[in-house]
Backbone as a ProteinNet text record, in pm:
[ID]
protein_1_A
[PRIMARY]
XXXXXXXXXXXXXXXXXXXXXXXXXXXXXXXXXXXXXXXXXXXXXXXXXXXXXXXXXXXXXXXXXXXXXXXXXXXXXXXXXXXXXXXXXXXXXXXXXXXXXXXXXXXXXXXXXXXXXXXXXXXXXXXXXXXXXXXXXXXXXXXXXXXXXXXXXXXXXXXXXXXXXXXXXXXXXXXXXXXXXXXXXXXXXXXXXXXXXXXXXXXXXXX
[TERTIARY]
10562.9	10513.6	10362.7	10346.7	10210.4	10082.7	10150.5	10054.3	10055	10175.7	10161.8	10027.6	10054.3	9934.1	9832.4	9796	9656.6	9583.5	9666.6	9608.3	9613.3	9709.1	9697.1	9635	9562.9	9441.6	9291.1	9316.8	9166.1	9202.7	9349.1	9321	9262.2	9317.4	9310.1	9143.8	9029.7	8923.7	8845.6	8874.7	8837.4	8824	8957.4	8971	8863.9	8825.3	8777.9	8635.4	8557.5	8448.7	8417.5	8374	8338.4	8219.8	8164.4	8089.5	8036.2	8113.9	8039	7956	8013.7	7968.7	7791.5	7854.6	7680.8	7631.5	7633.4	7552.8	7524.3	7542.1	7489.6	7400.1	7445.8	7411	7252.5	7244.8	7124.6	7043.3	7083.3	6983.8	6931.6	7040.9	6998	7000.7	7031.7	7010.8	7093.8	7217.9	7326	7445.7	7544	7709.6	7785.5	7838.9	7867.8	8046	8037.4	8185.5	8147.3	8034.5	7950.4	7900	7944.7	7835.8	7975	7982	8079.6	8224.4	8274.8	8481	8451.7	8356.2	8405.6	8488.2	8490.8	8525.4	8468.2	8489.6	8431.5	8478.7	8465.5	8550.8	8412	8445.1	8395.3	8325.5	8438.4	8432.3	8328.4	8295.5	8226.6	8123.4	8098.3	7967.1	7903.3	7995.2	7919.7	7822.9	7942.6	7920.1	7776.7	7787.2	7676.9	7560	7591.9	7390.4	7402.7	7524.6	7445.5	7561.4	7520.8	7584.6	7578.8	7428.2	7460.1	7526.1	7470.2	7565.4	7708.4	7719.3	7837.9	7946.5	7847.1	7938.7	7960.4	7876.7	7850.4	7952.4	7997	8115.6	8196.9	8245.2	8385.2	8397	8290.8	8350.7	8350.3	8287.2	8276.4	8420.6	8476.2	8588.6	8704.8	8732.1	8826.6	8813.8	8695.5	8692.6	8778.4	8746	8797.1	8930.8	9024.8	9151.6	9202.7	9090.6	9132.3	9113.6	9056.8	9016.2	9146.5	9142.4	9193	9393.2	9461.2	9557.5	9565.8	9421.2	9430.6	9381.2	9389.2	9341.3	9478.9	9588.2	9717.4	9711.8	9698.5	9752.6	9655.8	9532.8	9404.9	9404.3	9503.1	9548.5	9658.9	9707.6	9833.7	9935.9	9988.8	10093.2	10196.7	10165.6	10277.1	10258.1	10328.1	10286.5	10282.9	10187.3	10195.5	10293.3	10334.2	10466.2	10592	10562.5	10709.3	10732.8	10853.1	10844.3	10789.3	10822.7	10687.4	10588.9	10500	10376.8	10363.8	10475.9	10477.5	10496.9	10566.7	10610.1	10465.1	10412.8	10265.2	10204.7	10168.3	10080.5	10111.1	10231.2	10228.9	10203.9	10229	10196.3	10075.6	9964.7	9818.1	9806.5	9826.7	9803.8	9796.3	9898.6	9949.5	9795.8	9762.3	9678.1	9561.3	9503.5	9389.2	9381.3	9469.5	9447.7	9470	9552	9526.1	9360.9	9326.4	9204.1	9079.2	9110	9012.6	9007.7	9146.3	9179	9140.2	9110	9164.3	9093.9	8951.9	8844.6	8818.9	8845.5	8793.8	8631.2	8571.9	8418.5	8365.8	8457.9	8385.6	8468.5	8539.4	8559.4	8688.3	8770.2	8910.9	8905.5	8788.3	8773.8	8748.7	8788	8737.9	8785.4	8855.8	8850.9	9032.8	9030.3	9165.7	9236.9	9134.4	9248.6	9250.9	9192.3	9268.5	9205.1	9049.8	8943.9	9049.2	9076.2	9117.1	9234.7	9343.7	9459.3	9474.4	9387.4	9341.4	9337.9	9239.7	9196.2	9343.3	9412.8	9529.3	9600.4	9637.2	9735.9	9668.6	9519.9	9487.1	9504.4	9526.9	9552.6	9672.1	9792.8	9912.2	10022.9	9916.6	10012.4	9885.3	9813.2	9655.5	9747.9	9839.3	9861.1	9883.4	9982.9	10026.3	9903.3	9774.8	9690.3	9594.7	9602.7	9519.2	9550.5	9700.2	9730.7	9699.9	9739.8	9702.6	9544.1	9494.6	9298	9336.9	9395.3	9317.5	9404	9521.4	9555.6	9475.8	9411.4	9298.8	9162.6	9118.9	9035.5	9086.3	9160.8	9169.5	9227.3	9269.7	9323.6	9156.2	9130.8	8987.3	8876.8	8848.4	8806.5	8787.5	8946.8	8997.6	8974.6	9023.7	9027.3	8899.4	8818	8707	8765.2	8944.5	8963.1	8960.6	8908.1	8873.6	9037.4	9125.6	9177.1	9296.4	9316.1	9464.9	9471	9387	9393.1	9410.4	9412.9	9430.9	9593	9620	9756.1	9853.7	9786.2	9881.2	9880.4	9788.9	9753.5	9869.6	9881.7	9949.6	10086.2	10135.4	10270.9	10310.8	10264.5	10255.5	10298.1	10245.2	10242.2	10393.2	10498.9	10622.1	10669	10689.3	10720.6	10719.7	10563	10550.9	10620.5	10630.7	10676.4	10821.1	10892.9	10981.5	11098.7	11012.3	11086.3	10980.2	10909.2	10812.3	10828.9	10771.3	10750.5	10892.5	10933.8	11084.3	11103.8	11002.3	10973.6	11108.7	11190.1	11280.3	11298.5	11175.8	11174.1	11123.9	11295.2	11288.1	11138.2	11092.1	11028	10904.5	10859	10718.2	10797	10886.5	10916.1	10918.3	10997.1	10931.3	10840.1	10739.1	10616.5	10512.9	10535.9	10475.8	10512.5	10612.6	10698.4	10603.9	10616.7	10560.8	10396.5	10334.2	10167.5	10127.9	10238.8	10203.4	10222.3	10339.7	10355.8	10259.6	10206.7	10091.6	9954.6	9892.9	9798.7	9834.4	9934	9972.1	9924.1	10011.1	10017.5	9866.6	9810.9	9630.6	9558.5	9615.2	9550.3	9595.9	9723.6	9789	9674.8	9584.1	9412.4	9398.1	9382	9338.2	9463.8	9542.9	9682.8	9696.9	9639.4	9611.4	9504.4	9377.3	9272.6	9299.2	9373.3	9423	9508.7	9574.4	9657.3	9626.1	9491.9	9429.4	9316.8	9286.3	9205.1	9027.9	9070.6	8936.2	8888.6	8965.7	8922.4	8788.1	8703.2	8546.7	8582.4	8515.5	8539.2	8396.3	8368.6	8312	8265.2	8153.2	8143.7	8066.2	8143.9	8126.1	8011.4	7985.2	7874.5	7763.5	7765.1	7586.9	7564.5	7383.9	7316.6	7235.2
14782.4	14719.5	14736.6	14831.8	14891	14765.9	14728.2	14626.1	14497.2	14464.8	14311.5	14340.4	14448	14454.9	14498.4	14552.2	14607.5	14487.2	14429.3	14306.6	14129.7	14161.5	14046.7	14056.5	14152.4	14169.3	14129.1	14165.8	14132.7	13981.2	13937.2	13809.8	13698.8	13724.9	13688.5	13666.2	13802.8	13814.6	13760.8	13730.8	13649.4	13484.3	13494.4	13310.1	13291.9	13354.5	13373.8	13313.6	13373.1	13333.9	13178.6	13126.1	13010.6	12956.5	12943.3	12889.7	12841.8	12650.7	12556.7	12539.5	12637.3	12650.6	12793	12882.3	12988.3	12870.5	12826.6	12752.2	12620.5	12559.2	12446.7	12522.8	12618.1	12687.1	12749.7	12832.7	12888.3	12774.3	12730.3	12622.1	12494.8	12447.3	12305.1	12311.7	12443	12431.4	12337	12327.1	12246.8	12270	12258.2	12308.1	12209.7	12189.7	12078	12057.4	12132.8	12089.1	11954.7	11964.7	11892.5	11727	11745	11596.2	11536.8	11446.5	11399.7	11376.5	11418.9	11429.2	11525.1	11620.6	11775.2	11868.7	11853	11951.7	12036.8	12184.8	12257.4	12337.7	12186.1	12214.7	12128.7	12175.4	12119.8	11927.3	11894.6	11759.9	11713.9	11760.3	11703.5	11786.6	11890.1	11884.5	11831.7	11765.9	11675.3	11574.7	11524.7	11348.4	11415.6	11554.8	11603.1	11605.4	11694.2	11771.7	11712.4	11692.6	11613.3	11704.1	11697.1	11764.6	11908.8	11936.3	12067.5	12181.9	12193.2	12221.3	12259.4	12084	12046.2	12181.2	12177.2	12209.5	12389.6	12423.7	12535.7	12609.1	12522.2	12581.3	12569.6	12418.5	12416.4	12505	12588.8	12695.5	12792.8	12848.7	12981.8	12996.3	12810.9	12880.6	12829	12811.9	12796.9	12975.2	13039.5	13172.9	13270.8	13213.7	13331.4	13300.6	13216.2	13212.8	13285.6	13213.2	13315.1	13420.2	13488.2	13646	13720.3	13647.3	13718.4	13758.1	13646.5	13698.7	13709	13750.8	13838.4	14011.5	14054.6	14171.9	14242.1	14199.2	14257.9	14314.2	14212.7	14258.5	14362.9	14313.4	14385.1	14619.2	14598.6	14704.8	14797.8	14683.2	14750.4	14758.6	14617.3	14628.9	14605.3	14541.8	14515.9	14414.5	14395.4	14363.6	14191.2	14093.8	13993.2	13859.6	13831.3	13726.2	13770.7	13961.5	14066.2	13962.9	13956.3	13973.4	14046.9	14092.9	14238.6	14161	14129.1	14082	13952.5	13862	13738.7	13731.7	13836.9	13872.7	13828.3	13961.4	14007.6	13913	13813.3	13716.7	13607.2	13516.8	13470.7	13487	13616.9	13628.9	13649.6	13664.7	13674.5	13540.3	13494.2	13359.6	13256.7	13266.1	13193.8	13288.3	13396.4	13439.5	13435.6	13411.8	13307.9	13200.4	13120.9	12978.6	12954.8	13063.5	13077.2	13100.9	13198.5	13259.6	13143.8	13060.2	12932.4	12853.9	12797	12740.8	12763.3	12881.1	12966.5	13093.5	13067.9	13188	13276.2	13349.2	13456.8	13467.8	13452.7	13453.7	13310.9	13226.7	13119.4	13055.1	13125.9	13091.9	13015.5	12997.2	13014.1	12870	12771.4	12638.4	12610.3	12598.7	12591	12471.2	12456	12373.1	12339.3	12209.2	12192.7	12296.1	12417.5	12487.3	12433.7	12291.2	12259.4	12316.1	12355.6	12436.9	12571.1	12600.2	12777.1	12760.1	12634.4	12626.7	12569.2	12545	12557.1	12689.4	12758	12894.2	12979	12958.5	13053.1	13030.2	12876	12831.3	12905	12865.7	12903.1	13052.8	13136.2	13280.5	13326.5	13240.3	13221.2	13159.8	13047.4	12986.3	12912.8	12918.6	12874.3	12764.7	12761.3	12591.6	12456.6	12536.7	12434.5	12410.3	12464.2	12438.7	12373	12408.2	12297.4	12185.9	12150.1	12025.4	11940.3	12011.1	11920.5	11900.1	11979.9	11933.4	11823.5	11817.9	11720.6	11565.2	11597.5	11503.1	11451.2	11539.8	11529.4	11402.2	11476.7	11422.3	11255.7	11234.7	11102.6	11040.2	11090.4	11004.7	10947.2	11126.2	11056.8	10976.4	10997.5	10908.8	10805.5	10715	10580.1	10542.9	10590.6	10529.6	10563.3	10651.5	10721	10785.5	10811	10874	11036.4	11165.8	11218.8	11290.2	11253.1	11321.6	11247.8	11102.5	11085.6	11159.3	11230.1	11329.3	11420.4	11489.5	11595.3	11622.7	11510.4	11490.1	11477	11387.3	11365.8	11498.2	11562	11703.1	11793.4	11826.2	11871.4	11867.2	11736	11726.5	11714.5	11746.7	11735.3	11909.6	11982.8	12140.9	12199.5	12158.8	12224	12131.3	11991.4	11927.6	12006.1	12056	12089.4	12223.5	12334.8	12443	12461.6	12315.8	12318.4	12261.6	12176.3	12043.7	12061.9	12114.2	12127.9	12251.4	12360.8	12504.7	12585.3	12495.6	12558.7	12727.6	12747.6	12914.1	12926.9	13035.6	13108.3	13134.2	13169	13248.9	13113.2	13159.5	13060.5	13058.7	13187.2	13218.2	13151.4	13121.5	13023.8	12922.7	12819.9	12715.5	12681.4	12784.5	12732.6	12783.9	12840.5	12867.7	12748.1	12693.1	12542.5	12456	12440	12324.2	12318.4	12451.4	12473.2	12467.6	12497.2	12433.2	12300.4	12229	12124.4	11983	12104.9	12007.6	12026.9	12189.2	12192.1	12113.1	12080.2	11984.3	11858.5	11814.2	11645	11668.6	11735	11759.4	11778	11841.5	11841.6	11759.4	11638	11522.1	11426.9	11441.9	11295	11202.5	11246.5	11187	11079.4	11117.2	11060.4	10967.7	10987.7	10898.1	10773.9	10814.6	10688.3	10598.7	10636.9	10553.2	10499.5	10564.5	10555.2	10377.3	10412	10294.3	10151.1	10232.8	10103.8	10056.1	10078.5	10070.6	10093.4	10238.7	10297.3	10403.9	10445.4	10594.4	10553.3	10697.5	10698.8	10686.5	10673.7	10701.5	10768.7	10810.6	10909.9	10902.7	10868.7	10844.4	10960.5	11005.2	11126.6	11101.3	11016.7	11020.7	10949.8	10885.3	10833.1	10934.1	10873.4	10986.2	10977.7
5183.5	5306.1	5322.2	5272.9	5295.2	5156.9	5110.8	5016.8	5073.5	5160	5206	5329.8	5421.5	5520.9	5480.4	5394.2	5305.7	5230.6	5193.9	5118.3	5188.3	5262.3	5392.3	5463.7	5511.9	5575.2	5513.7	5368.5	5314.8	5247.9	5242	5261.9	5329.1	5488.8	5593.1	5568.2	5582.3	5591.4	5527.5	5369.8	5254.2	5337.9	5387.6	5385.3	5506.6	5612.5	5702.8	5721.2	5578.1	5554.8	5560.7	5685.9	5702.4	5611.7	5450.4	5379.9	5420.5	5475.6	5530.8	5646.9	5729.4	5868.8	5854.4	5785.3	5776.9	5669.6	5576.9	5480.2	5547	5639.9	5738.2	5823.8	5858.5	6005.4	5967.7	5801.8	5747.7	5716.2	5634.5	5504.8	5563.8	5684.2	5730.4	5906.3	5952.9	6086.5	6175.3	6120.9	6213.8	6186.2	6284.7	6296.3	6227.2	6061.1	6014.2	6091.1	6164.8	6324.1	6352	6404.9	6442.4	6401.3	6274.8	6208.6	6123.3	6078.3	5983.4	6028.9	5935.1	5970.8	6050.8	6147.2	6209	6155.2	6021.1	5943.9	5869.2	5867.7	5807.9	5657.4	5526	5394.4	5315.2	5245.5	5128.4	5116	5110.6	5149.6	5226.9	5332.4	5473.6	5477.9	5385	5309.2	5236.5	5116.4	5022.7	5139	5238	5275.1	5373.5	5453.2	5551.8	5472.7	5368.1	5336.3	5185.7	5094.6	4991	4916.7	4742.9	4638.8	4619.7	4627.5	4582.6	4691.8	4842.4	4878.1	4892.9	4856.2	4876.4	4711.8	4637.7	4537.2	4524	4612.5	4619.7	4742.3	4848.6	4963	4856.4	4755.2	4718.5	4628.1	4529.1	4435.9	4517.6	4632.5	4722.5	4774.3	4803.1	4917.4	4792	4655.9	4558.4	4552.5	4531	4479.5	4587.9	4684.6	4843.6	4829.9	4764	4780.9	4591.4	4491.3	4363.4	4352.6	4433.8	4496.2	4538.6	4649.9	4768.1	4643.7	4572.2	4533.7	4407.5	4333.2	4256	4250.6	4373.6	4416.2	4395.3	4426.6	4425.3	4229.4	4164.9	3996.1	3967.5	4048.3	3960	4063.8	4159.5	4207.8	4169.7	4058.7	4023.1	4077.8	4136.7	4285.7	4177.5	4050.1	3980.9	3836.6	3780.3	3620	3642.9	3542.6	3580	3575.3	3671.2	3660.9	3707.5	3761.6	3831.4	3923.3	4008.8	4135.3	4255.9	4233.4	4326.4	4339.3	4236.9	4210.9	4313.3	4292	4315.5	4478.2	4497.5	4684.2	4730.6	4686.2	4751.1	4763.9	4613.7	4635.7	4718.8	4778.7	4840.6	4986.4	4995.8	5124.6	5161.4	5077	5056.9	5061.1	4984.4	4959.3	5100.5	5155.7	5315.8	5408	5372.8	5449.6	5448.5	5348.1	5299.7	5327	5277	5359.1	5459.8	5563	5741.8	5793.7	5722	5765.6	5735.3	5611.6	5594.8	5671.6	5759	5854.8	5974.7	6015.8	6132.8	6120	6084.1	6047.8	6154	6132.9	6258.1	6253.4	6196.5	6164.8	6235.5	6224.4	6285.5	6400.2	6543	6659.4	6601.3	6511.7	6454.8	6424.4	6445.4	6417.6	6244.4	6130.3	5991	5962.9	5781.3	5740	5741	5635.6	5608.5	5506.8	5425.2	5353.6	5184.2	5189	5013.2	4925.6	4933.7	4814.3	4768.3	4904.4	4909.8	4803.4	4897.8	4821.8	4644.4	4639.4	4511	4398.1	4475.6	4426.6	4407.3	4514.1	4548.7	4422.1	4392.4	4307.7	4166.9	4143.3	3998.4	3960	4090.4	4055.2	4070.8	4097.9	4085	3980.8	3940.3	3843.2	3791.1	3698.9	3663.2	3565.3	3448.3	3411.4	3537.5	3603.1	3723.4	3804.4	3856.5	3871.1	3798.6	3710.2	3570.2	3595.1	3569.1	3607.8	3728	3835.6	3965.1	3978.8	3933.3	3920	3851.8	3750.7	3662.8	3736.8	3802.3	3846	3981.1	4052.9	4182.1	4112.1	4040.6	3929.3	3898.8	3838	3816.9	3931.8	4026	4166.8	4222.2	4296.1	4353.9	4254.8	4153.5	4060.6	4058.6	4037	4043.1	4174.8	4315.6	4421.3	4535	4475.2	4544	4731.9	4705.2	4862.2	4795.9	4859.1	4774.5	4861.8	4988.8	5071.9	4996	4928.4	4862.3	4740.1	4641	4538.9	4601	4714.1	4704.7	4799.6	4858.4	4862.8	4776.2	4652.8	4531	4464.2	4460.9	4379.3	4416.1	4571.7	4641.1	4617.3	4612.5	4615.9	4452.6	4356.8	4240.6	4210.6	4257.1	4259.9	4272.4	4347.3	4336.5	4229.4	4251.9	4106.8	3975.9	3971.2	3831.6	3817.8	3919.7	3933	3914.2	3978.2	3936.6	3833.7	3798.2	3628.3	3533.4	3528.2	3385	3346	3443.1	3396.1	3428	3558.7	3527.6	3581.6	3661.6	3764.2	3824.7	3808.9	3825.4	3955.8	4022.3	4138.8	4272.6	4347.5	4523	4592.9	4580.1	4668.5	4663.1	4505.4	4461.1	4471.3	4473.1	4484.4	4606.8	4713.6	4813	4940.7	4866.3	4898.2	4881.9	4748.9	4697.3	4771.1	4817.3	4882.1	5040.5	5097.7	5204.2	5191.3	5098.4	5071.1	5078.2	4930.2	4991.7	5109.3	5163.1	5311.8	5401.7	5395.5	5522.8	5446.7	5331	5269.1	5361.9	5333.2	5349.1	5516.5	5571.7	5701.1	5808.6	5690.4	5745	5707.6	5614.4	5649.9	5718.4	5816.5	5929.9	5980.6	6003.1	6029.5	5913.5	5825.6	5705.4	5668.7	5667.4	5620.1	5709.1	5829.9	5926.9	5906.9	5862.3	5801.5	5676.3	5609.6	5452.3	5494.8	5543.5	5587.8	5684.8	5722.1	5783.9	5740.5	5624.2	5516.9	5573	5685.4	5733.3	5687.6	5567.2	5502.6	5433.6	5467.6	5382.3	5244.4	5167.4	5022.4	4959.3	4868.7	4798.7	4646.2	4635.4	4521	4395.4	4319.6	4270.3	4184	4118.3	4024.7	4150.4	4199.4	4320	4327.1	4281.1	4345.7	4450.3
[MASK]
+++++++++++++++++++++++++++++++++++++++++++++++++++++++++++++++++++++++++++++++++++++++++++++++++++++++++++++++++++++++++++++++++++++++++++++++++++++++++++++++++++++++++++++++++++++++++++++++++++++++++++++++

């Protein structure tokens, strides 16, 4: 018990770190709440202050979630791929991407969570994460919505967890299941523009 609250705590705190919000707030002197989608992710940095920025929240807040549940293996909570292991990390995992959401550092207002949930997955299951990048990648790519890749990414993640790699354990299946429903779910905004053909789009190579 004592590792889920020891390490759900410095999850929590990890995800917490509002990037977008001190790196708007230092470098450019404005609340990116404030400007754009009013979101404080990755995304709505690129479209606010530009690329580099922009590229600099999305590896900070991928890292605060590949951090936060690989602190458990690198403590010795348990060998890699145990159960034990796998307990811990999900529940780190859910607490990281609460705390990204729901930052205590930044008045509990943050982002949608998908950089983090990213990070979480690659320090959980890094092929099944391989994959859904690369499937993010050619979605937003082709259609320049950068929010339907990361829906498709999303719902691609228990799929693969569970008919490709074939993971043994309920608890990552439906832990995945439950990720990528809260993804889809934090974009209902976007699924409505998506459909009324008012979504921004994003063009990765303009400069």
């Amino acid at each position: 018990m004592i590792d889920f609250i020891v390490f759900g705590l410095v999850a929590y705190l990890l995800g917490s770190i509002p990037t977008a919000v001190w790196i708007g707030k230092a470098k450019y002197g404005i609340d990116l709440r404030e400007h754009g989608s009013h979101n404080a992710g990755a995304t709505n940095t690129f479209r606010v202050l530009g690329k580099k920025p922009g590229v600099i929240v999305l590896l900070i807040d991928v890292f605060k979630g590949f951090t936060a549940v690989s602190l458990p293996f690198l403590f010795g909570v348990g060998k890699w791929g145990s159960e034990e292991l796998i307990n811990v990390q999900l529940v780190v995992a859910l607490l990281a991407v609460l705390g990204h959401v729901l930052p205590l550092f930044a008045g509990f207002k943050g982002g949608k969570g998908v950089a983090t949930s990213l990070g979480v997955i690659i320090g959980i299951h890094p092929p099944a994460a391989g994959i859904c990048l690369i499937v993010f990648l050619i979605v937003f790519i082709s259609s320049k919505f950068v929010s339907l890749g990361a829906m498709i990414a999303a719902c691609c993640f228990p799929m693969l967890l569970a008919f490709y790699f074939k993971v043994d354990s309920m608890w990552l299946i439906s832990f995945s299941i439950f990720l990528s429903t809260a993804v889809v779910y934090s974009h209902k905004k976007n699924i409505g523009r998506l459909l009324k053909g008012e979504e921004n789009k994003m063009n990765l190579f303009k400069k």
